[in-house]
N, C-alpha and C positions, 0 to 999 in steps of 0.2 A: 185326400186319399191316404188310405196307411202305409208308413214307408213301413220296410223291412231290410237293417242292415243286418248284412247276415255275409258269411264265407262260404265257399263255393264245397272245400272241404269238411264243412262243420256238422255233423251228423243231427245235432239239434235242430239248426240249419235247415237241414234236409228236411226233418220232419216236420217240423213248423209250416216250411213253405208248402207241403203236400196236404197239410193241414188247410191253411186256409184255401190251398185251391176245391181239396172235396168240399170243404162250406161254402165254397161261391163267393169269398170275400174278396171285392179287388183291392188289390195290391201295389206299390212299384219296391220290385226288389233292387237293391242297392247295397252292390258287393262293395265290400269294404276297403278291402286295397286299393279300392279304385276311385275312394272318394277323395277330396280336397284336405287338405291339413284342416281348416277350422272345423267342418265336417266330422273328422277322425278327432279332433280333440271334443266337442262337444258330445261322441258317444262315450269318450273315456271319464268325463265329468260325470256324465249322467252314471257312471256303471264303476263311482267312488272315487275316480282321479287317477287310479292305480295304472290302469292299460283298458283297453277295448276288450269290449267282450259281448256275445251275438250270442243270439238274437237279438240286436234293439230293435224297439220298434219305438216309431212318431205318428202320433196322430193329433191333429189339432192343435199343437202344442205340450201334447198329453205324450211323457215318455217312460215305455216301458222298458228297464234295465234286459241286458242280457240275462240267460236263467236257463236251465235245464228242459228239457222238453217236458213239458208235464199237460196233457193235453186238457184237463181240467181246469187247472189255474189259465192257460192258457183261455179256454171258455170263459170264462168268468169274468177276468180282464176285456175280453171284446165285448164281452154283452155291458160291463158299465162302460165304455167308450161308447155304445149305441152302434155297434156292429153287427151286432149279433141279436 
């Protein structure tokens, strides 16, 4: 299933998540302050090493960096994970 670390205040966040619920894509959101240290350090790796940054998302092993809401890119990225 696609995780989605995401903040509860993150307006990308926000949209992202309203996003894949009008697509019907199921999801588990997983707010981030709430995850485990090794958790919080493997989104910070994947998004350059520098700090966390959300939207990540994991799927299969397949991880998308955090990023601006752009609902296209967004598209595009799920359809080559085979989500879409």
């Amino acid at each position: 299933m696609l995780k989605v670390y995401a903040w509860s205040i993150c307006p990308h966040c926000q949209k992202t998540v309203r996003w894949l619920k009008e697509h019907k894509i199921p999801f588990e959101y997983l707010e981030i302050e709430d995850q485990p240290d090794e958790v919080i350090q493997k989104v910070i790796e994947v998004n350059g090493g520098d700090d966390w940054v959300v939207p990540t998302m994991e799927y299969n092993g397949k991880w998308r960096p955090g990023q601006i809401y752009n609902p296209i890119f967004l598209e595009q990225d799920l359809k080559e994970w085979g989500l879409l």
